[in-house]
C-alpha positions as CSV (number, residue, x, y, z in Angstrom):
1,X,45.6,123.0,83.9
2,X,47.1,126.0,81.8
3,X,47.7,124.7,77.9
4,X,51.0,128.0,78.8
5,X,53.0,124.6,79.9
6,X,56.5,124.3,78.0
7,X,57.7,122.0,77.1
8,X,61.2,121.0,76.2
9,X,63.1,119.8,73.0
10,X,66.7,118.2,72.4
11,X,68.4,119.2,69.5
12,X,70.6,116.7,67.7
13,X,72.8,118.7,65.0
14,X,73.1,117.3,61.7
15,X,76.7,116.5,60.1
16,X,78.1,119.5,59.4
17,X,79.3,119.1,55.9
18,X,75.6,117.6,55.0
19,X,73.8,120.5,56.4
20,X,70.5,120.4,54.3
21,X,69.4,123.6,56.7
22,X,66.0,121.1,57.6
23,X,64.6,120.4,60.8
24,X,62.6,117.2,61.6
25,X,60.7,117.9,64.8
26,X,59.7,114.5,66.5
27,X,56.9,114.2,68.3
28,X,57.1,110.3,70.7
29,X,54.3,107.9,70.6
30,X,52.5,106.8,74.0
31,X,49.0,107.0,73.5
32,X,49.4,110.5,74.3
33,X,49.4,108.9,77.8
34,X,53.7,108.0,78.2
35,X,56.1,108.9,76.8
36,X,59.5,110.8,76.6
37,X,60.7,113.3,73.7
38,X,64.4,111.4,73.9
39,X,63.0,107.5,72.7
40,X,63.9,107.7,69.2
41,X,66.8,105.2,69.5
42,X,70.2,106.1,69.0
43,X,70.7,104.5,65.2
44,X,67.6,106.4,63.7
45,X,68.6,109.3,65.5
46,X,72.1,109.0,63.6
47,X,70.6,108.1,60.5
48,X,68.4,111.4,60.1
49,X,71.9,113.7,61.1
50,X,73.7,111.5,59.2
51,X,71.8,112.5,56.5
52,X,71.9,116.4,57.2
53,X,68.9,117.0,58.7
54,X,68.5,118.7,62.3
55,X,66.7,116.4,64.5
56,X,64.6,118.4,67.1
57,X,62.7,115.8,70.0
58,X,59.8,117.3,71.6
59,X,57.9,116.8,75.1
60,X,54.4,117.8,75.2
61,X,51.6,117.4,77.9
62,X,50.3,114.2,78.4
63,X,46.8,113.2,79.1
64,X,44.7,112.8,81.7
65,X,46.5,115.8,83.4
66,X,46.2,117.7,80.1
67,X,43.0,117.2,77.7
68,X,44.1,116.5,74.0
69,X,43.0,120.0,72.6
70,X,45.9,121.2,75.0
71,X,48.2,118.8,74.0
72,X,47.5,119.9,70.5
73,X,48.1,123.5,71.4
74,X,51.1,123.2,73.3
75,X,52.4,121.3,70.4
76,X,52.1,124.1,67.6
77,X,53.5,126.2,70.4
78,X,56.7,124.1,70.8
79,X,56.6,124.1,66.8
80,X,56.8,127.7,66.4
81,X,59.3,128.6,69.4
82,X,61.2,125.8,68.2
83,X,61.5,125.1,64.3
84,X,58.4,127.9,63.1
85,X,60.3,131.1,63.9
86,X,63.3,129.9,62.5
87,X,62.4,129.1,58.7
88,X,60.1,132.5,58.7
89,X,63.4,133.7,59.4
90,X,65.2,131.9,57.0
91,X,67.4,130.2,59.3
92,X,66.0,126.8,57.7
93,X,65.0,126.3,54.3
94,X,62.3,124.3,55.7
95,X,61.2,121.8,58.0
96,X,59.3,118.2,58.2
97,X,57.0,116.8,60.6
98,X,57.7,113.5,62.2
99,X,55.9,111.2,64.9
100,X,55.4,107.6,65.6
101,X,52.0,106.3,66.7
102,X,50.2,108.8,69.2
103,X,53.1,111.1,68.2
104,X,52.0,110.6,64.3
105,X,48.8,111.6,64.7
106,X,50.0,114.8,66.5
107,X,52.1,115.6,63.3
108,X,49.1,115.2,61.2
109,X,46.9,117.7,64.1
110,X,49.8,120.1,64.1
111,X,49.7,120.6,59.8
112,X,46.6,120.8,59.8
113,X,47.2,123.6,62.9
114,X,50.2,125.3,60.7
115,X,47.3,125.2,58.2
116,X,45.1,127.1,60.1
117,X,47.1,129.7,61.0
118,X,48.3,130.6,57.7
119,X,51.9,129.5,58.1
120,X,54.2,127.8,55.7
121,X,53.6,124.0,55.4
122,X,55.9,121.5,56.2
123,X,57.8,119.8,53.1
124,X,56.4,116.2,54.4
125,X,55.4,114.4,57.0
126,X,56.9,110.7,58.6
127,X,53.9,109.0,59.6
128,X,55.0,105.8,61.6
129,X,52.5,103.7,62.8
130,X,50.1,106.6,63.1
131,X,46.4,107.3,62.2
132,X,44.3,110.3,61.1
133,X,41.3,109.7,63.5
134,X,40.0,108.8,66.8
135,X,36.5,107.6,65.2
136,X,37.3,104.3,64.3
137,X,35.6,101.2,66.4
138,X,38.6,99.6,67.1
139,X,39.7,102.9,70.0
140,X,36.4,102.9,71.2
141,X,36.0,98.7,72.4
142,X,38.8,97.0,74.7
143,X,41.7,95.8,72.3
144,X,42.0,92.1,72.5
145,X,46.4,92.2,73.0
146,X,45.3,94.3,76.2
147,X,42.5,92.6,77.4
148,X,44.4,89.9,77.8
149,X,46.9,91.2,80.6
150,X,46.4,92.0,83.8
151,X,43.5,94.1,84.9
152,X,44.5,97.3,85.4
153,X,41.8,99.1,87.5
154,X,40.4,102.7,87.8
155,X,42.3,103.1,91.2
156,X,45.5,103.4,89.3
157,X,44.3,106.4,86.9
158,X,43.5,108.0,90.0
159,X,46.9,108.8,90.7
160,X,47.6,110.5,87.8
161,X,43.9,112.9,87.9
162,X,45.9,116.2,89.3
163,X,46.1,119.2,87.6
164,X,50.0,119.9,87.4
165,X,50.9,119.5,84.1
166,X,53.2,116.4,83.2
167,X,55.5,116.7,79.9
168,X,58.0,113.4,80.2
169,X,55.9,110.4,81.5
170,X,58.6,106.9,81.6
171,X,56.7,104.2,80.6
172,X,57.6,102.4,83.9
173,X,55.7,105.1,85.9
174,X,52.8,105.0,83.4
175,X,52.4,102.4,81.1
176,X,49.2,101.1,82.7
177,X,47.6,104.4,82.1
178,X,47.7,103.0,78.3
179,X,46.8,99.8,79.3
180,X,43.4,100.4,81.2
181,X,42.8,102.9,78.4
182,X,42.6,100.3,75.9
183,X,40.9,97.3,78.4
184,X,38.2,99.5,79.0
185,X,35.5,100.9,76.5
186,X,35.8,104.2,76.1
187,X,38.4,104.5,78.4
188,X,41.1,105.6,75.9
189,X,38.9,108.6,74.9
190,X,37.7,109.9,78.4
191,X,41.1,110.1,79.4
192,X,42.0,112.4,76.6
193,X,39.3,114.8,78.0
194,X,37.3,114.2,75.4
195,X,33.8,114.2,76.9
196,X,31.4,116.0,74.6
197,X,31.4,119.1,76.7
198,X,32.3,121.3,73.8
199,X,32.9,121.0,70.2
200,X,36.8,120.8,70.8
201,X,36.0,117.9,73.2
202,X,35.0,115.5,70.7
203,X,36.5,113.4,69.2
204,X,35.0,114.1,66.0
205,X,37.1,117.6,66.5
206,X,40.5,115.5,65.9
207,X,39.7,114.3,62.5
208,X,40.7,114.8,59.8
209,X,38.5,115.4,57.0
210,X,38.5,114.7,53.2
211,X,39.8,118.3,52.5
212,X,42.0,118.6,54.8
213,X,43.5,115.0,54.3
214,X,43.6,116.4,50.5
215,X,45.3,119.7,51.4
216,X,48.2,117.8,53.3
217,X,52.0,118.0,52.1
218,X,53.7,114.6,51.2
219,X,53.3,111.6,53.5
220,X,55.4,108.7,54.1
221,X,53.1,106.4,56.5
222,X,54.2,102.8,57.0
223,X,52.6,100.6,59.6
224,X,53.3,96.4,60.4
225,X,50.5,93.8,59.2
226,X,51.0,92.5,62.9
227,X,50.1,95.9,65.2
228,X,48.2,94.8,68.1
229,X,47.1,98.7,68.7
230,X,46.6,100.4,64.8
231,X,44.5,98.7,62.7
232,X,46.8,98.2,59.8
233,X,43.9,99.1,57.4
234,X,43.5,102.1,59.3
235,X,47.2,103.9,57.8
236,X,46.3,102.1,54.7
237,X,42.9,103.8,53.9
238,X,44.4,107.0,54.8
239,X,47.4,107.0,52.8
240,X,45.6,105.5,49.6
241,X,43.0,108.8,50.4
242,X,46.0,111.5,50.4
243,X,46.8,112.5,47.0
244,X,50.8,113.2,48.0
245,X,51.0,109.9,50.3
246,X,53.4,106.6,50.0
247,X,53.1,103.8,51.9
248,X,55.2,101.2,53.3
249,X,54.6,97.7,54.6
250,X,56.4,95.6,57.6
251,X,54.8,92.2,58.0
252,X,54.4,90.5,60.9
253,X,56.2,93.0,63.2
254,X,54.7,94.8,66.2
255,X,53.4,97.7,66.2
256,X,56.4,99.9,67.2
257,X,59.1,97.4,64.8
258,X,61.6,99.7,65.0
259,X,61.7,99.7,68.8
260,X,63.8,96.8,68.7
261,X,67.1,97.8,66.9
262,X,68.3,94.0,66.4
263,X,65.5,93.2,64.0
264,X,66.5,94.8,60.4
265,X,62.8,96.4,59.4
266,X,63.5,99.7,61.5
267,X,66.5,100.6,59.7
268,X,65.2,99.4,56.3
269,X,62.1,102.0,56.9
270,X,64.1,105.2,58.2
271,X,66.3,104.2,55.0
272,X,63.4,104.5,52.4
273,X,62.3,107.9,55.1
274,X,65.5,109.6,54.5
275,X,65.7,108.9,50.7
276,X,61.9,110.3,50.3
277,X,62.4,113.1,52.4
278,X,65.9,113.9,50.2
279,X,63.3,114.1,46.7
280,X,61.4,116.5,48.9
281,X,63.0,119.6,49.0
């Protein structure tokens, strides 16, 4: 597959006479398997313009069609075209990095990208549910919440092996893509493309390491004592290791708690976002 794909963003304005002239590009969750650039749900999405700040929702490849350095690639690509270009311009007086889970660790693979190249950091980072690595144990043995559906077998990620490049994945269509990823050893891994066959395909390559961790802008991470995909240690030890990061509890919530509006957590945590990110600038 080419890593030229583009992919697409909405745009949600912010209010106009709260106009902070900041985007927040959002990159969705999925195990980097599912997913759609518009499932940030309406309230949150009302919340951040609300509060002044210019809401851009990104696609990007999704694995196995694309391997995870192109996934990366594409998404400092969709940065630049999208939010980049516009505060070297001056058109924004800056911009902040958002994802949830999968999404999350994107945001943290795309500073560390902006970093790379020499371009002007983000003022902060949302880190929902997220994590900094794909070395720890628990993504490389068969999650017990999963193992304990119905098998999903190899037949069924078979279907999805092509090379055209897919950017919106429903979770209907593919949700058992995630599941026998994480019912499976190794499984989650190998279907990121990340075999061992060169340095970028390891998964050592999407870490992030002590300097780099030290050279990020502010974090807010929060994650729920209950996720049954995270380790809740796991955005723990990485916020109490980033010099600018704050972290933020739910307890006995799912993993995604803010997926279900009704419950009160979600909007308590974009609450206590939107007032970090407004020290920020």
């Amino acid at each position: 597959m080419s890593s030229d794909v583009d992919a697409v963003v909405t745009v949600h304005p912010p209010r106009a006479d709260a106009d902070r002239r900041i985007a927040v590009l959002y990159l969705h969750g999925g195990g980097l398997l599912y997913g759609e650039r518009d499932d940030l749900p309406t309230p949150y999405v009302q919340a951040l313009t609300q509060a002044g700040y210019e809401l851009v929702c990104a696609d990007y490849p999704l694995c196995p069609e694309a391997s995870l350095p192109q996934v990366v690639d594409a998404v400092f690509r969709t940065w630049h075209s999208a939010v980049g270009e516009r505060a070297l311009s001056g058109e924004l007086d800056g911009f902040v990095l958002f994802g949830r889970s999968a999404g999350a660790h994107l945001a943290l693979m795309l500073a560390r990208a902006i970093r790379q190249h020499g371009l002007p950091a983000p003022l902060g980072i949302l880190d929902f549910y997220g994590y900094p690595s794909l070395t720890d144990a628990s993504f490389e043995r068969p999650a017990k919440a999963y193992a304990a559906l119905p098998a999903v077998e190899h037949s069924f990620v078979e279907r999805f092996a092509g090379d055209e490049p897919v950017t919106s994945g429903p979770k209907a269509l593919r949700y058992g893509l995630y599941v026998y990823a994480r019912q499976h050893a190794g499984a989650w891994l190998e279907l990121l493309g990340l075999d061992g066959s060169s340095p970028e395909r390891t998964r050592e390559a999407w870490n992030l390491s002590a300097e780099e961790i030290a050279a990020l802008p502010p974090v807010f991470a929060c994650a729920s004592t209950g996720d049954e995909d995270v380790p809740y240690g796991l955005g723990k030890r990485f916020a109490r290791s980033c010099p600018s990061a704050v972290f933020r509890t739910v307890y006995d919530a799912p993993h995604d708690f803010d997926r279900d509006t009704s419950r009160p957590e979600g909007m308590q945590m974009y609450r206590a976002a939107i007032a970090w990110m407004e020290r920020l600038a």
